[in-house]
KEKE-3310 file (N, C-alpha, C; in steps of 0.2 Angstrom, whole numbers, plus 5000, padded with zeros to 4 digits):
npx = (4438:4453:4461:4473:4468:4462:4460:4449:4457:4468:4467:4463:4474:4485:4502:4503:4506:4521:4539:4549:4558:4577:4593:4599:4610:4619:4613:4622:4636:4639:4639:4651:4660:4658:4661:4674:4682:4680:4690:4700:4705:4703:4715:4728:4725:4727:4742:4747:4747:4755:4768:4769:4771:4784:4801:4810:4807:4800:4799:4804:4813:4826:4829:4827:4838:4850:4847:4850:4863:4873:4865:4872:4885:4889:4885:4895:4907:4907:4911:4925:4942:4954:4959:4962:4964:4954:4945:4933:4926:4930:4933:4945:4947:4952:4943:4939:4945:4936:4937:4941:4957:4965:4971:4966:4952:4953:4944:4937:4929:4922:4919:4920:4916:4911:4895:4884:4893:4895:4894:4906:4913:4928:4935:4949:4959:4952:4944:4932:4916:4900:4888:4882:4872:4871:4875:4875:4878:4891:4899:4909:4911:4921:4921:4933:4943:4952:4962:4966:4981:4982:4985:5003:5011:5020:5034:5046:5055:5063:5079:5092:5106:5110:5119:5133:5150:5158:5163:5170:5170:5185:5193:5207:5209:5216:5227:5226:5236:5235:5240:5246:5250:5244:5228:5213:5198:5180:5168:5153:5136:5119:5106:5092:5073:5059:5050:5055:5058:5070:5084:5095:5111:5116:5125:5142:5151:5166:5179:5192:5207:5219:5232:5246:5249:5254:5246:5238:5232:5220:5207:5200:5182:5175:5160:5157:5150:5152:5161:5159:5168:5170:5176:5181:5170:5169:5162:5165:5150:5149:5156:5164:5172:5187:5195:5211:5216:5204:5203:5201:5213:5213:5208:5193:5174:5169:5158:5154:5147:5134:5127:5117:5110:5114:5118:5103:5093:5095:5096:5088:5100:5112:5126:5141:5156:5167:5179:5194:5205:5219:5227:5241:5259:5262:5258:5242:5233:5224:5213:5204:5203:5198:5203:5202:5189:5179:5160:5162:5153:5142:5144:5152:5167:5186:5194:5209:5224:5237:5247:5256:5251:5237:5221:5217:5211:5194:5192:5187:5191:5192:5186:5183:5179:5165:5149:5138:5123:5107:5092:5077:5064:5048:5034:5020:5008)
npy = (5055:5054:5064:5073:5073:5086:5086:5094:5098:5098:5111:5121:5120:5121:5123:5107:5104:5105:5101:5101:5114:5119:5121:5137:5147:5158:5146:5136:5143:5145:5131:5126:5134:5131:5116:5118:5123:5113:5103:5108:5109:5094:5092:5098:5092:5079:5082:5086:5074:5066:5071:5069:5056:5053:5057:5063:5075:5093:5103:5094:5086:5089:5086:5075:5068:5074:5066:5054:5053:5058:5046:5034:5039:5036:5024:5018:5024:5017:5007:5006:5004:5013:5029:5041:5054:5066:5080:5095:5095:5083:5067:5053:5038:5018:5003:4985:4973:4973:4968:4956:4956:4954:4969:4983:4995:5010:5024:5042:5055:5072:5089:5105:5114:5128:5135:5127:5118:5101:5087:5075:5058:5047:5031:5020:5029:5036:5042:5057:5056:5060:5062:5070:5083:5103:5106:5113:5114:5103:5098:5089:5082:5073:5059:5055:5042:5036:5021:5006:4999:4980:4969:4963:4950:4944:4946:4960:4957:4965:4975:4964:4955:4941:4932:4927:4928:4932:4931:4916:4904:4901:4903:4909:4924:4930:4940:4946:4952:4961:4963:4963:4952:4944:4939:4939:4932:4926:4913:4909:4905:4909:4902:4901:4906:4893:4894:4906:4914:4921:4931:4944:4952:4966:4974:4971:4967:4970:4965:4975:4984:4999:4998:5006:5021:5027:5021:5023:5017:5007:4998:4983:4978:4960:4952:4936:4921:4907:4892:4874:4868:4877:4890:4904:4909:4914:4926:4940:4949:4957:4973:4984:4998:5003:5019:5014:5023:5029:5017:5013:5016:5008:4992:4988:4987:4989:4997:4990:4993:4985:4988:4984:4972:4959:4955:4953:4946:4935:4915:4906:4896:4899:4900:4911:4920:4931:4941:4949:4961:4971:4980:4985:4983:4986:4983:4987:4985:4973:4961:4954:4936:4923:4906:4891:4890:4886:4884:4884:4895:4886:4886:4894:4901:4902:4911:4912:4916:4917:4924:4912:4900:4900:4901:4894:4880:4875:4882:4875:4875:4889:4906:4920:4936:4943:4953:4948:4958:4957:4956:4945:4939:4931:4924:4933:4934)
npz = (4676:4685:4698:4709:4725:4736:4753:4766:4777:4774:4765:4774:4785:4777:4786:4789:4778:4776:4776:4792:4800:4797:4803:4809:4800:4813:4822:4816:4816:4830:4834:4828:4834:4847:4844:4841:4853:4863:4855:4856:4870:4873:4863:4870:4881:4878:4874:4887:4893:4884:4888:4902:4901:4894:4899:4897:4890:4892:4907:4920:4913:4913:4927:4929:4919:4926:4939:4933:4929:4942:4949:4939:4943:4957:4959:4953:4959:4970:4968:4969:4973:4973:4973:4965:4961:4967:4968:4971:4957:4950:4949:4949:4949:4952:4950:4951:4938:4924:4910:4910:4907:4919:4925:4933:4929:4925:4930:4925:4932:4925:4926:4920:4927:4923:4921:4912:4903:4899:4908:4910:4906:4907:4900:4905:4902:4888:4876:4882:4888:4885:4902:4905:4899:4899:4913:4927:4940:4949:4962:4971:4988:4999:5013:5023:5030:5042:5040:5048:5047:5041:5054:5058:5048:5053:5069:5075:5085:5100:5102:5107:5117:5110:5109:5122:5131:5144:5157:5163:5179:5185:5175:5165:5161:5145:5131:5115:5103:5088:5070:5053:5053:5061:5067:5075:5081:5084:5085:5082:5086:5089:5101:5096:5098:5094:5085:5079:5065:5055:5059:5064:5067:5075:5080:5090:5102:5110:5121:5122:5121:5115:5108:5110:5114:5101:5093:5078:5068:5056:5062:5058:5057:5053:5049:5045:5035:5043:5040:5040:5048:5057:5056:5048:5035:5015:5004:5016:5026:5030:5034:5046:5054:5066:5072:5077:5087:5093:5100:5118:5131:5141:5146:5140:5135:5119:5109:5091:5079:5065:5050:5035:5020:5023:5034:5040:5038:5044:5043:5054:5063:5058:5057:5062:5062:5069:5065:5068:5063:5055:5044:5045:5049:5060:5079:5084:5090:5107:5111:5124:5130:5136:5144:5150:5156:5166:5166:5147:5136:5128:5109:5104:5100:5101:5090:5078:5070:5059:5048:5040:5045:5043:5048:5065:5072:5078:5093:5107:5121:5122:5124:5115:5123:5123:5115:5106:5099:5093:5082:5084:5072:5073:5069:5070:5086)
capx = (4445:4456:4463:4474:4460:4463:4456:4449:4462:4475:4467:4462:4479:4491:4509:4504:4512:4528:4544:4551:4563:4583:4597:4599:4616:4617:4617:4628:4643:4639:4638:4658:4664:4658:4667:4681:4685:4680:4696:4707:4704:4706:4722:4729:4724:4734:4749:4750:4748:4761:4772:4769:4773:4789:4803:4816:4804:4795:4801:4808:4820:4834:4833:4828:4844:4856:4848:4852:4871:4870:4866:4879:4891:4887:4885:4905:4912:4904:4915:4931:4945:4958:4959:4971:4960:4946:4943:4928:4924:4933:4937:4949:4947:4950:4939:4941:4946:4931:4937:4945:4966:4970:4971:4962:4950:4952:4937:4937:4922:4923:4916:4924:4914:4907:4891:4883:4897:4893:4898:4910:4918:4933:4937:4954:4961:4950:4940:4928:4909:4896:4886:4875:4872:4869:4878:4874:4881:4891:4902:4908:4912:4922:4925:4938:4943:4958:4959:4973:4984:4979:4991:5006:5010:5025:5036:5052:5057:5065:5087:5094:5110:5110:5125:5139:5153:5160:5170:5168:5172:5193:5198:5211:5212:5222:5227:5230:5237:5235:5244:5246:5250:5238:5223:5209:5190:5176:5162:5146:5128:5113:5101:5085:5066:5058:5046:5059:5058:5077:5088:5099:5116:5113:5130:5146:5155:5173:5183:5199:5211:5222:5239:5248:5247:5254:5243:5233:5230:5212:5206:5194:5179:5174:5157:5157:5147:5156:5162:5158:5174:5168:5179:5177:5173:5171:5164:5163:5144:5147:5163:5164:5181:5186:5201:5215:5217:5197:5200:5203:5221:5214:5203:5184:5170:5170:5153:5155:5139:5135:5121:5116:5106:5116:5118:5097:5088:5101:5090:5089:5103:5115:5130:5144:5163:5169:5185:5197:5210:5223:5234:5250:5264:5262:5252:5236:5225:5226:5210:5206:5199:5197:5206:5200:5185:5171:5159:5163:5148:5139:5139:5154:5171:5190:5198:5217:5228:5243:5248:5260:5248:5230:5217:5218:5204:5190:5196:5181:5193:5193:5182:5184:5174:5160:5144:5134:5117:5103:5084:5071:5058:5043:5027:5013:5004)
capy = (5058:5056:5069:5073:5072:5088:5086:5100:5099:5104:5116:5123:5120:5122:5120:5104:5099:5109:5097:5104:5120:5115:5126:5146:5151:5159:5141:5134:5146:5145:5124:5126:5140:5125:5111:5120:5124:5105:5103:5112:5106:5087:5093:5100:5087:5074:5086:5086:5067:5063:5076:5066:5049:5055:5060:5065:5079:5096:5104:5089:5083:5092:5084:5066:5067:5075:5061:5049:5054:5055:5036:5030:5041:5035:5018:5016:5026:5014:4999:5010:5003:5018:5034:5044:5062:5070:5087:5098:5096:5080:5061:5048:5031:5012:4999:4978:4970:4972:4966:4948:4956:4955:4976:4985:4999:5015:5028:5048:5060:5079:5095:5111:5121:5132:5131:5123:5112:5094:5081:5070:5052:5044:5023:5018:5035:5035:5053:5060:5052:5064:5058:5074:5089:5106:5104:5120:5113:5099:5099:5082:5082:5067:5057:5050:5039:5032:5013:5004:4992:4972:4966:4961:4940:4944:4953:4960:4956:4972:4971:4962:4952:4935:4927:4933:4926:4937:4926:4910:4901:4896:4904:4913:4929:4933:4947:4944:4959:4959:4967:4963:4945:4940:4941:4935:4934:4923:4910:4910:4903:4910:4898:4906:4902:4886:4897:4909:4913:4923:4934:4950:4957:4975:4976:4968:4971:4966:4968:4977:4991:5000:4993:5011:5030:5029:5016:5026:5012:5007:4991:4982:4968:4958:4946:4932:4914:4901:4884:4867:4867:4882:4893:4910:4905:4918:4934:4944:4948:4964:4975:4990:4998:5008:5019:5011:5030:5030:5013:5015:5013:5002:4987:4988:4985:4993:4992:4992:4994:4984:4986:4981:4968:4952:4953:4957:4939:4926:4909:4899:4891:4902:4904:4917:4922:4939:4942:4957:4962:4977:4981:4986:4980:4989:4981:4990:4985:4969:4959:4949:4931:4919:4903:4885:4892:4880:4879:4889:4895:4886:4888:4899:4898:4910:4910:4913:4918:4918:4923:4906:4893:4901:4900:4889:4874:4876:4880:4874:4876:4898:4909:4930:4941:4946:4952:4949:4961:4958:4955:4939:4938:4929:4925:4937:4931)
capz = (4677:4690:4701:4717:4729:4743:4757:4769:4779:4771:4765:4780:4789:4774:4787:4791:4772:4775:4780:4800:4798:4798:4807:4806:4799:4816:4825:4816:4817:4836:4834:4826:4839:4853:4845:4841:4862:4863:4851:4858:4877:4870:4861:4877:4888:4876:4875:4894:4895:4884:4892:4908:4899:4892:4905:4892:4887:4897:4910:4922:4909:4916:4934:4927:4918:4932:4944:4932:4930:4948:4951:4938:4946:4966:4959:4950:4964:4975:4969:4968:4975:4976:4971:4962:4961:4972:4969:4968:4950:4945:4953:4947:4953:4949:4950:4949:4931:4920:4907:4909:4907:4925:4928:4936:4926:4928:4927:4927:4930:4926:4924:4920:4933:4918:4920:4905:4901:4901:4913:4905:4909:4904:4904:4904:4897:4882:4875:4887:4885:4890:4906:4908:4896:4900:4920:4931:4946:4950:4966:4975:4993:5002:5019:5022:5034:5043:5041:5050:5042:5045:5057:5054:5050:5057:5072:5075:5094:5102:5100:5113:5118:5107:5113:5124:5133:5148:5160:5166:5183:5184:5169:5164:5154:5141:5126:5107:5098:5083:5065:5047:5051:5067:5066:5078:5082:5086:5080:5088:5082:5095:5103:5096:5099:5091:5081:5074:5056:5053:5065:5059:5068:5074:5082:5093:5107:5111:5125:5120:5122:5111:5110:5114:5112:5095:5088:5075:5061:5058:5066:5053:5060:5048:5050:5038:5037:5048:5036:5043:5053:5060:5054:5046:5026:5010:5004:5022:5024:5032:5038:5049:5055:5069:5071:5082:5090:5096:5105:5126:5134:5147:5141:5142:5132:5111:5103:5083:5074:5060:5047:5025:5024:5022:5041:5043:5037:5043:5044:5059:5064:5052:5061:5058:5063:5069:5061:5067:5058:5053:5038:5047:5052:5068:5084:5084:5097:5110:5112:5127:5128:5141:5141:5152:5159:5168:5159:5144:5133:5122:5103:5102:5101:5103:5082:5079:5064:5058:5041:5039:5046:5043:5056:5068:5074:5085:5102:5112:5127:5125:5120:5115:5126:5115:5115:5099:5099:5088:5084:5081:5070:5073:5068:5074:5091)
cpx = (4447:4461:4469:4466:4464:4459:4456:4453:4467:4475:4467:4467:4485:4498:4509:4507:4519:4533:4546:4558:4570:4588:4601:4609:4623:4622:4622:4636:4644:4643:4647:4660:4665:4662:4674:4688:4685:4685:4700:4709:4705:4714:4727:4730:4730:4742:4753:4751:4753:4767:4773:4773:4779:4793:4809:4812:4799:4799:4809:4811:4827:4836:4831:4835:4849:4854:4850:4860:4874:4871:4873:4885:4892:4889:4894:4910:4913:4908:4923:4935:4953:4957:4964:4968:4956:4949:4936:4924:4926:4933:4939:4949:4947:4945:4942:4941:4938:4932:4940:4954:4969:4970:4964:4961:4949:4947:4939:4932:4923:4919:4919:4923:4912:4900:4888:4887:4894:4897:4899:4912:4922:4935:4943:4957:4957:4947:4934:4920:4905:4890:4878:4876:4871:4870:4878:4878:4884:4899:4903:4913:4915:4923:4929:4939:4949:4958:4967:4975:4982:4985:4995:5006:5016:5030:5042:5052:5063:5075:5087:5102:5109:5114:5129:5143:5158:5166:5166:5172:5181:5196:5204:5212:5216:5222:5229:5231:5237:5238:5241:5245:5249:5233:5216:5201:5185:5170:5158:5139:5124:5109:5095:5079:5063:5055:5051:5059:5066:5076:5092:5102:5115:5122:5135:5149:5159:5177:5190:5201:5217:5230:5246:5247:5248:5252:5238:5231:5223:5212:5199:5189:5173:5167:5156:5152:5152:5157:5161:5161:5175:5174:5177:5178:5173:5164:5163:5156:5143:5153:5160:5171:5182:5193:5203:5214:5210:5196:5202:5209:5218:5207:5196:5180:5169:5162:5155:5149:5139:5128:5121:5111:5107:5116:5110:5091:5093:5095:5091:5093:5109:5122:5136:5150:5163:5177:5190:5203:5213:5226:5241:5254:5265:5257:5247:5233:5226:5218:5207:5200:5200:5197:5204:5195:5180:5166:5160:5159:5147:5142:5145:5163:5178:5194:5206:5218:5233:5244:5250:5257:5240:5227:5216:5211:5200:5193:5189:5185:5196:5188:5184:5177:5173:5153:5140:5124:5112:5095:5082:5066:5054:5036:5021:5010:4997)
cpy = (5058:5059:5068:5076:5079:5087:5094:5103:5102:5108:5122:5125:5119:5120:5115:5099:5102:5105:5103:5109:5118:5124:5132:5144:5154:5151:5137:5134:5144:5137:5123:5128:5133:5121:5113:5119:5116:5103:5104:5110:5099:5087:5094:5095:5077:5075:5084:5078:5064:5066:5069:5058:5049:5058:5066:5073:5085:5098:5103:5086:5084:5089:5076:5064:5068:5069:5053:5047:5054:5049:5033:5034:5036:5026:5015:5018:5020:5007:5001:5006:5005:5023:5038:5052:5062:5076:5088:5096:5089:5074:5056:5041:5023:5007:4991:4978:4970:4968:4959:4949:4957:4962:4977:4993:5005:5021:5037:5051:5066:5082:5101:5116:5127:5131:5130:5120:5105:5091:5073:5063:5048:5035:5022:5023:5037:5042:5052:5056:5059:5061:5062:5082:5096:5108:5111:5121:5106:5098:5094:5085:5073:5066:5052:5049:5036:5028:5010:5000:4986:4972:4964:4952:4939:4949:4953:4959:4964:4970:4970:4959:4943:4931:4932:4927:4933:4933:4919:4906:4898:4898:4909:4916:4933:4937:4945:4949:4958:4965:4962:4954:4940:4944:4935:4936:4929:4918:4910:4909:4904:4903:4903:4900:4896:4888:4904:4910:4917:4927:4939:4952:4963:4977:4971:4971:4967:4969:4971:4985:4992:4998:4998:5016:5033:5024:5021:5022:5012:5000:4987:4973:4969:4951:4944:4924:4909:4893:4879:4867:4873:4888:4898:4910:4914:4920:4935:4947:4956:4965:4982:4991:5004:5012:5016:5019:5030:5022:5014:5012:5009:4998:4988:4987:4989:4990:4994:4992:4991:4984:4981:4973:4962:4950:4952:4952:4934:4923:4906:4895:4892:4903:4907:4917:4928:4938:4950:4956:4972:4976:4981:4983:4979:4985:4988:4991:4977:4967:4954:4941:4927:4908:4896:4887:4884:4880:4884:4889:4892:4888:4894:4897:4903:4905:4914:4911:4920:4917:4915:4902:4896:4901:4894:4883:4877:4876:4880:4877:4886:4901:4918:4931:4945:4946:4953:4949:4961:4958:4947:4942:4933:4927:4930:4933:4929)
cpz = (4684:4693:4707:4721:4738:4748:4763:4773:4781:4768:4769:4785:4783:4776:4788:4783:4771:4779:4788:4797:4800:4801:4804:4804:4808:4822:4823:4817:4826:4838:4836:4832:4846:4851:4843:4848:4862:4864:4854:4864:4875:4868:4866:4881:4885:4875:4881:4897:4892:4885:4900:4905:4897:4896:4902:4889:4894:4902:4916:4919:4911:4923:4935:4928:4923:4939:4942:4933:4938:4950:4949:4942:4953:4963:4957:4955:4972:4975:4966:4973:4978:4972:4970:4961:4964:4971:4970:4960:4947:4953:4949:4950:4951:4952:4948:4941:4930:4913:4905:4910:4914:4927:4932:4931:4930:4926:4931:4928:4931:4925:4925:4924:4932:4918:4912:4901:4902:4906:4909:4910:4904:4906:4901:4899:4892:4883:4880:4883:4889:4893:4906:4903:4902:4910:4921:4937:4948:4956:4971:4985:4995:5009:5019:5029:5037:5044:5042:5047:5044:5051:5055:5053:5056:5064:5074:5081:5095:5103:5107:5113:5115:5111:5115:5128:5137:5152:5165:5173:5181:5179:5169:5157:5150:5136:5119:5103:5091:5077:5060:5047:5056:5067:5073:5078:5083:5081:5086:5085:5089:5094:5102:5098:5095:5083:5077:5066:5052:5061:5061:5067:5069:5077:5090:5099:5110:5117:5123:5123:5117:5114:5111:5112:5104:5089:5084:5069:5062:5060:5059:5058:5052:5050:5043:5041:5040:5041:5043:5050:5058:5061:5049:5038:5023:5008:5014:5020:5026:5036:5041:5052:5063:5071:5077:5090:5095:5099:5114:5125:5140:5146:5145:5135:5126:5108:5095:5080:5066:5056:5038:5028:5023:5030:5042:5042:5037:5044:5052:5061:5062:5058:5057:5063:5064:5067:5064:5065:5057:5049:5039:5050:5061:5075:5086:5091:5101:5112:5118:5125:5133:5138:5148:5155:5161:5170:5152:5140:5127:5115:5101:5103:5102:5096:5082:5072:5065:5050:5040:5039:5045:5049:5059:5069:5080:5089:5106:5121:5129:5122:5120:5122:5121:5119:5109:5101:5093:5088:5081:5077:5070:5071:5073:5079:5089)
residu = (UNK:UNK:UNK:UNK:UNK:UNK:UNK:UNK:UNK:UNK:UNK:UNK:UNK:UNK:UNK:UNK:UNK:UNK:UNK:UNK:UNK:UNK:UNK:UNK:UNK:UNK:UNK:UNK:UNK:UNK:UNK:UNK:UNK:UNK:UNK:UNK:UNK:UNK:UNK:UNK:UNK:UNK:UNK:UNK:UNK:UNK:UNK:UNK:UNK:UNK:UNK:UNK:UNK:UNK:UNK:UNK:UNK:UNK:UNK:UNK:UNK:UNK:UNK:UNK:UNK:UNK:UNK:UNK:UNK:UNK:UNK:UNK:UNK:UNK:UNK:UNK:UNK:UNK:UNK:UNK:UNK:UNK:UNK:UNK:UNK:UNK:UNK:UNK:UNK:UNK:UNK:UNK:UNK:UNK:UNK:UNK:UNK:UNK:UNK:UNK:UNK:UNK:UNK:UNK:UNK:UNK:UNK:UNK:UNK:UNK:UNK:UNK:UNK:UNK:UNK:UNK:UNK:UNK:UNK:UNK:UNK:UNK:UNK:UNK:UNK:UNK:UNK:UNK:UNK:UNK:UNK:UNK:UNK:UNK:UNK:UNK:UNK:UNK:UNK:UNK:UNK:UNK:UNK:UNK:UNK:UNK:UNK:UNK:UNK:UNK:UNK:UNK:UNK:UNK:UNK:UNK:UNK:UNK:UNK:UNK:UNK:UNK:UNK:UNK:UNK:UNK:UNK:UNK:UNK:UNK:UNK:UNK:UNK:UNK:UNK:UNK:UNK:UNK:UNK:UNK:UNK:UNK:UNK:UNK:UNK:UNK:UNK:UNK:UNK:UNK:UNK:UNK:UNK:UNK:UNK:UNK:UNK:UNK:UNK:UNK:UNK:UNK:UNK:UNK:UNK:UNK:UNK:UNK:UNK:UNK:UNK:UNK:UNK:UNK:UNK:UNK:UNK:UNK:UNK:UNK:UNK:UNK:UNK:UNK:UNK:UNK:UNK:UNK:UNK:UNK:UNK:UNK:UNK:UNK:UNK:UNK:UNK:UNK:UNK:UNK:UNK:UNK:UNK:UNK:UNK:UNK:UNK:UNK:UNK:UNK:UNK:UNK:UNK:UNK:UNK:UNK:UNK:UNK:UNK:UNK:UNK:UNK:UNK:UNK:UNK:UNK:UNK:UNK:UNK:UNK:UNK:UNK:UNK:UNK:UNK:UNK:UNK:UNK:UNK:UNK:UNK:UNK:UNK:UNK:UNK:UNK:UNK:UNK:UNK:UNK:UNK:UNK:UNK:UNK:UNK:UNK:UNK:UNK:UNK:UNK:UNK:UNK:UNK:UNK:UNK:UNK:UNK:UNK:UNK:UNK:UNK:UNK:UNK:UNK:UNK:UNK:UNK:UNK:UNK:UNK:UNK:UNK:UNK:UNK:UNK:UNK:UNK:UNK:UNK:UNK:UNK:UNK:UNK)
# end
C-alpha cells in the first residue's frame, strides 16, 4: 500500500510547510494613508502647472489681460493721425483708410472711471466693444508738441509802390475837374518780377484838391480791367468813395484804400484803369496831371471823359499823378 511518505523533517520542523505570512490590517490602512498624500501632492503639482500653462486663468489673469488692452491701445494710437478727444478716461482719434473707401477710420477708447466697468472701444461710431473687463484704473496722460507749419511754396512780398507817376522833366501841370459829365482817371500796368505768380491793389494815391468850400458830393474811384485799346472796360473790379468835403482845399496827395478780392490775385501782366467820377452836376474835385513830360512813365497813361464822346484814346503824351500801392507774390526761396 502506498502512502504519503513524511519525512523526519517535517515532523520535527512543522513551519517549514506553512506558506510566508501576508500584511496585517494595520499595514495596509497605513499602505493607503501613504498613497493617498502621494495623490494628493501629484494632483497639486498638476493643478499648478496647468495654472502656469494657462494665462487666462489664476491670479495673473487680470494683468495679462490689462497689458494686453494696453498694447492694442499704445499700438492704434500710435498710427493716429489727429485727434478729436484726450481726456483722462477716454481718447478719440483717426487713423489712415482701412478699409479701401478713401476716409479715414475713426477709433474711440473709454472708460467711465467706475472702477469695475470695462474698458470699451468704438470703430467708426459703432457700439462699444469690450477691450478689457473688470478696469480698476485706467488713466491716460498726453505730450503734446508744437509742430511748425511746412514752409510756405509761396510768399507775399511787403506793400510797396507798384507804379507811380510824379513829375517828369519839362512838363506841364494841369487840373481836370470833374462832375456828372467828365470824368477822368488813369491806366497803368506794373513792371513786376519774372518769377511773379499774381499781384493785388491794396490802395491809390491821386493828386488832388477839392474844387471849393461848398463841394460836399461824394467822389467815387472805380478800378476796372483795362480793354485792348487801353481803356477802362466792364464790370468795375473794385470801388471805394471819398466825400468831396474830406478832400484838401490846396492840392496834395489823397490815398483811397481799396480791398475784395477781385483786386487781390490779378495775374501777371493784368492791367487795370482808375476811373473817377461824381454824380452831380456840380464840380467836385480838380485832379491834376502832367502833360508833355520827358520821358513820361512807362506802362501808364492820363484817361478823359466826357459824356457826349466817351473816353478818350490813349494819351501816351500825359499822364495823372498817381500812386498805385500793392503787393507780389512769389514762389518761396
Amino acid at each position: 500500500m502506498t502512502g504519503a511518505r513524511i519525512t523526519k523533517s517535517a515532523i520535527c520542523n512543522p513551519r517549514s510547510a506553512i506558506p510566508a505570512r501576508a500584511f496585517t490590517l494595520i499595514e495596509m490602512l497605513l499602505s493607503l494613508a501613504v498613497l493617498a498624500i502621494i495623490a494628493a501632492a501629484m494632483g497639486s503639482t498638476i493643478l499648478l502647472a496647468s495654472k502656469a500653462l494657462n494665462p487666462d486663468a489664476g491670479g495673473g489673469a487680470a494683468t495679462v489681460a490689462g497689458r494686453r488692452a494696453a498694447d492694442r491701445v499704445l499700438a492704434e494710437v500710435g498710427a493716429a493721425v489727429a485727434f478729436s478727444e484726450r481726456s483722462d478716461n477716454a481718447v478719440t482719434f483717426t487713423v489712415p483708410d482701412r478699409d479701401g473707401d478713401g476716409a479715414a477710420e475713426t477709433i474711440r477708447y473709454a472708460w467711465s472711471g467706475v472702477a469695475g466697468d470695462p474698458l470699451t472701444r468704438e470703430y467708426n461710431g459703432g457700439g462699444p466693444e469690450v477691450v478689457a473687463e473688470n478696469v480698476q484704473q485706467f488713466d491716460l496722460g498726453y505730450l503734446v508738441r508744437t509742430v511748425e507749419p511746412p514752409p510756405p511754396k509761396e510768399v507775399e512780398g511787403p506793400e510797396q509802390v507798384l507804379i507811380a507817376h510824379d513829375d517828369a522833366p519839362s512838363g506841364s501841370i494841369r487840373e481836370q475837374a470833374i462832375q456828372d459829365k467828365n470824368a477822368c482817371g488813369a491806366y497803368f500796368r506794373p513792371e513786376l518780377p519774372a518769377n511773379a505768380l499774381r499781384w493785388k491793389v491794396t490802395r491809390v494815391e491821386v493828386y488832388v484838391r477839392r474844387a471849393s468850400l461848398l463841394a460836399a458830393d461824394t467822389v467815387f474811384f472805380d478800378l476796372t480791367p483795362a480793354t485792348a485799346t487801353g481803356r477802362p472796360g466792364t464790370p468795375a473790379l473794385a470801388t471805394s468813395s471819398v466825400a468831396a468835403s474830406a478832400l484838401p482845399l490846396l492840392p496834395q496827395w489823397k490815398p483811397v484804400a481799396f480791398g475784395g478780392d477781385a483786386v487781390s490775385a490779378l495775374a501777371p501782366g493784368q492791367a487795370l484803369c482808375l476811373v473817377v467820377r461824381t454824380p452831380g452836376d456840380t464840380v467836385q474835385a480838380a485832379f491834376q496831371y502832367e502833360e508833355g513830360g520827358t520821358p513820361m512813365t512807362p506802362n501808364t497813361h492820363w484817361l478823359l471823359y466826357n459824356r457826349s464822346v466817351g473816353w478818350s484814346g490813349a494819351q501816351d503824351v500825359s499822364d495823372m499823378r498817381i500812386k498805385v500801392w500793392g503787393t507780389v507774390t512769389t514762389p518761396a526761396p
